[in-house]
Structures are given as C-alpha cells and as structure tokens.
C-alpha positions as CSV (number, residue, x, y, z in Angstrom):
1,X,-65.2,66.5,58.8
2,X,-68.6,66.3,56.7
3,X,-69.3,70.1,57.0
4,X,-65.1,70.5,55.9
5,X,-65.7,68.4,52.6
6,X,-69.3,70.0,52.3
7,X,-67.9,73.5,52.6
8,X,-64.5,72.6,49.9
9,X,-67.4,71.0,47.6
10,X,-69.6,74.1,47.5
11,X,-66.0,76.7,47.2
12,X,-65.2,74.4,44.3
13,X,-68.4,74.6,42.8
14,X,-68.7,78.3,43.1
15,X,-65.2,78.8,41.5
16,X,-66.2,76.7,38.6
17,X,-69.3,78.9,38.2
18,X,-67.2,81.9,38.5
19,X,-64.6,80.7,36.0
20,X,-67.3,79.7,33.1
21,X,-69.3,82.8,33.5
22,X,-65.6,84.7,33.2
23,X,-65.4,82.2,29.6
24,X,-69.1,82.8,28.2
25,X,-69.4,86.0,29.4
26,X,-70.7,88.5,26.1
27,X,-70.2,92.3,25.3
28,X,-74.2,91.7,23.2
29,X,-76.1,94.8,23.9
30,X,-73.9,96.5,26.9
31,X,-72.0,99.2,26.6
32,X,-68.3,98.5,26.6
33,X,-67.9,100.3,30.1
34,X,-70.8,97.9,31.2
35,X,-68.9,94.9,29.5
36,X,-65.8,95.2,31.5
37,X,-67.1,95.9,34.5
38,X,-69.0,92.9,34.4
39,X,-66.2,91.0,33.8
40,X,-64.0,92.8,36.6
41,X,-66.5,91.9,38.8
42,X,-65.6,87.9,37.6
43,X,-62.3,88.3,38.2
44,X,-62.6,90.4,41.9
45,X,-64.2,86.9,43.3
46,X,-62.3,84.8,41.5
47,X,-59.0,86.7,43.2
48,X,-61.1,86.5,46.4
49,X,-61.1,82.7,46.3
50,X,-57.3,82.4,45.9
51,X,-58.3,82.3,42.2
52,X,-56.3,85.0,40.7
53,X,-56.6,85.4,35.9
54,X,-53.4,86.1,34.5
55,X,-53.4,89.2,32.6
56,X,-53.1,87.6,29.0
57,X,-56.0,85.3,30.3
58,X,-58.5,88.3,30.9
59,X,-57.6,89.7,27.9
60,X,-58.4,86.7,25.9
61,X,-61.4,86.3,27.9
62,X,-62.4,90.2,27.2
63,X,-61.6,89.8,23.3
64,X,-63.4,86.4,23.0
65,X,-66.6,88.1,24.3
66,X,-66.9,91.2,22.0
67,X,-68.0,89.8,18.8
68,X,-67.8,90.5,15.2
69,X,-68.1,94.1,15.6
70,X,-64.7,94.6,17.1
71,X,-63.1,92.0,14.7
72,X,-60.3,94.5,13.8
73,X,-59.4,95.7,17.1
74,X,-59.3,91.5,18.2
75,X,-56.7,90.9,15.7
76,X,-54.9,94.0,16.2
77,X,-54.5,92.6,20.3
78,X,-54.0,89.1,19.3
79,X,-51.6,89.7,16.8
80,X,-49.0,92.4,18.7
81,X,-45.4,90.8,19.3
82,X,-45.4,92.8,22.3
83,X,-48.3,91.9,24.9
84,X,-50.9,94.9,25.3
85,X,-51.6,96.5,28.8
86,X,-55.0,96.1,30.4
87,X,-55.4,99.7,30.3
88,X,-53.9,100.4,26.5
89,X,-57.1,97.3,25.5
90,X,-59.6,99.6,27.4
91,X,-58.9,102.6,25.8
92,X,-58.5,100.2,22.7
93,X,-61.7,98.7,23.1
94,X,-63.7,102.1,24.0
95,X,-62.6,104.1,21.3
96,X,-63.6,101.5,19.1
97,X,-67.0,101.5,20.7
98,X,-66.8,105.5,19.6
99,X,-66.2,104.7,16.1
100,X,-68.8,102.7,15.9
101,X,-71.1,104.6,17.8
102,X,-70.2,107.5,15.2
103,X,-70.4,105.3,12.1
104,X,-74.0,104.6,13.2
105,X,-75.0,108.4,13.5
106,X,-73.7,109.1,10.4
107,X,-75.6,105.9,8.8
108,X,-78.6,106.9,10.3
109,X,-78.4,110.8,9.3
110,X,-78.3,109.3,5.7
111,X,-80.5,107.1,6.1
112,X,-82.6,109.8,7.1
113,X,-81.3,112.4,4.3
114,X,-82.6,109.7,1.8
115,X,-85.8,109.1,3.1
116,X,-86.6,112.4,2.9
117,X,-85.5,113.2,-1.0
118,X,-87.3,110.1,-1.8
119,X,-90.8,110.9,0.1
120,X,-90.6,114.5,-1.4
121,X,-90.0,113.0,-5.1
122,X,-92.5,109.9,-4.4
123,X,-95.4,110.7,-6.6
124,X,-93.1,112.6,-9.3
125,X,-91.7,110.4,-12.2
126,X,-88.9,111.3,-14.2
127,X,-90.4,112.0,-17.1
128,X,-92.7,114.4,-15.3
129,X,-89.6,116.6,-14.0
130,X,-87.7,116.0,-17.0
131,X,-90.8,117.6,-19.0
132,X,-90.6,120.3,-16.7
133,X,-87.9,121.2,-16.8
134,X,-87.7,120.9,-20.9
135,X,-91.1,123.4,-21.0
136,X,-89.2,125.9,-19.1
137,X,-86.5,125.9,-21.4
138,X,-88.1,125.5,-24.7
139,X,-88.4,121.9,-24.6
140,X,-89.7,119.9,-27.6
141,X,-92.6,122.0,-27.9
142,X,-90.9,125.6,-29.0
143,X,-88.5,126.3,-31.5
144,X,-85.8,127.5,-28.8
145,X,-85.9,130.5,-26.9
146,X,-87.8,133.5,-27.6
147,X,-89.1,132.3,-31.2
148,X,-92.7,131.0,-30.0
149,X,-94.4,127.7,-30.1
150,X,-93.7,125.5,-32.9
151,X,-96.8,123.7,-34.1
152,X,-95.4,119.7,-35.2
153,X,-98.7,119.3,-37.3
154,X,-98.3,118.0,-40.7
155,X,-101.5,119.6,-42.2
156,X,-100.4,122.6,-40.4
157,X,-98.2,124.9,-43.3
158,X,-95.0,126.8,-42.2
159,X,-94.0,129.8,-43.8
160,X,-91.8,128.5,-46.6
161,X,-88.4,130.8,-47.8
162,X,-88.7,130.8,-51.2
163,X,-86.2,133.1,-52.2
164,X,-86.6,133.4,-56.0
C-alpha cells in the first residue's frame, strides 16, 4: 500500500507541474511555431495522465502567454461570439507573427535609410548647403544671373543713371 500512495503522490505531483507550466508558460523570445509546440507538448502529457485541456482552455492558455505584441489578435480571439478553432488561432497567431516580423524589416531598412542621410550630411550645416546652393544661383552676392558680381560696399560707387 505505501508504494500505491507513494506512486498517486508523485502522479499528482507531476500533473500539478504539468498544469502550471501549461499556465506560466511564455511566447518571450520563441518563435510562434516554437511557442505552440511547447505548449502541445504540455498538453500531450497532460492527456497522457488522464488529464485532457478543453479546447477554450488551451486557447486561453496560448493567448495568456503571447504578450503585448499580439494584443490585437488576443482581443480579436477573446472577443468572437463564435468560439475560434485551434487551427483558425494558429494561422491567426502566425500571420501575426509575419506582420510583425515585416513591420520590423521595414523599421529597420529606415532606420538604416536615415542613418545614412544623416552620416553623409554630418559635418554639413545648413547654412553651408543653403550658401551653396544660393552661389550657384546668384545668391546674395550677384545681382542675378548673368549680370556679374555686385560689390555691397558703401565707399564703393555704382554707375549712377542720370538721365538729364
């Protein structure tokens, strides 16, 4: 009889395990294939112990483990009328994972784009383009195009029009 009661004590013990782990389990840093394999897994043995998860359990337990990254597509499963199927929250959940995936190569091309416009204009000032470009089209220093230099001076005399 000892060895019985020793033998329920440890099952229990390992269902318990198997249950919490199922609970905390997180999405974190794995891939979203990686996530729910991980948590298949949980729910394999806890079916092998007589322990079956009802399907709106494991998706509550999937959803509670993504994080605030998949905030929409949570609310989205949560609030349905209509229950969603295990596969319709896979393909749910890994085309979200796409998006985001996507959203972060875009982000980082950008990210990217500006870093290099910025380290290409880093020692110019504006002042130093904008004068540039003013020289090369007359700019404050000529008199517009083709008329020549104009000399701002004051002891310097222009030709006056003195048309008697």
């Amino acid at each position: 009889m000892a060895l019985e009661a020793m033998f329920a004590s440890q099952s229990r013990a390992r269902l318990m395990q198997l249950r919490l782990q199922l609970q905390t389990t997180k999405k974190s840093t794995l891939s979203m294939v990686e996530y729910l394999q991980k948590i298949k897994t949980f729910v394999n043995n806890l079916a092998a112990t007589a322990q079956p998860v009802s399907d709106d359990d494991l998706i509550l337990y999937v959803c509670g483990g993504l994080g605030p990254k998949y905030d929409a597509s949570v609310v989205f499963v949560t609030a349905r009328v209509d229950p969603i199927s295990l596969a319709d929250l896979q393909g749910l959940l890994l085309s979200h994972e796409y998006r985001l995936e996507q959203a972060t190569v875009v982000e980082q091309g950008l990210g990217q784009a500006n870093l290099m416009v910025k380290n290409s204009n880093k020692n110019d000032t504006f002042f130093k383009r904008n004068q540039a470009s003013n020289q090369s089209y007359g700019g404050k220093y000529s008199c517009g195009r083709g008329r020549g230099p104009r000399n701002n001076n004051p002891n310097h005399s222009q030709p006056s029009s003195n048309v008697s």
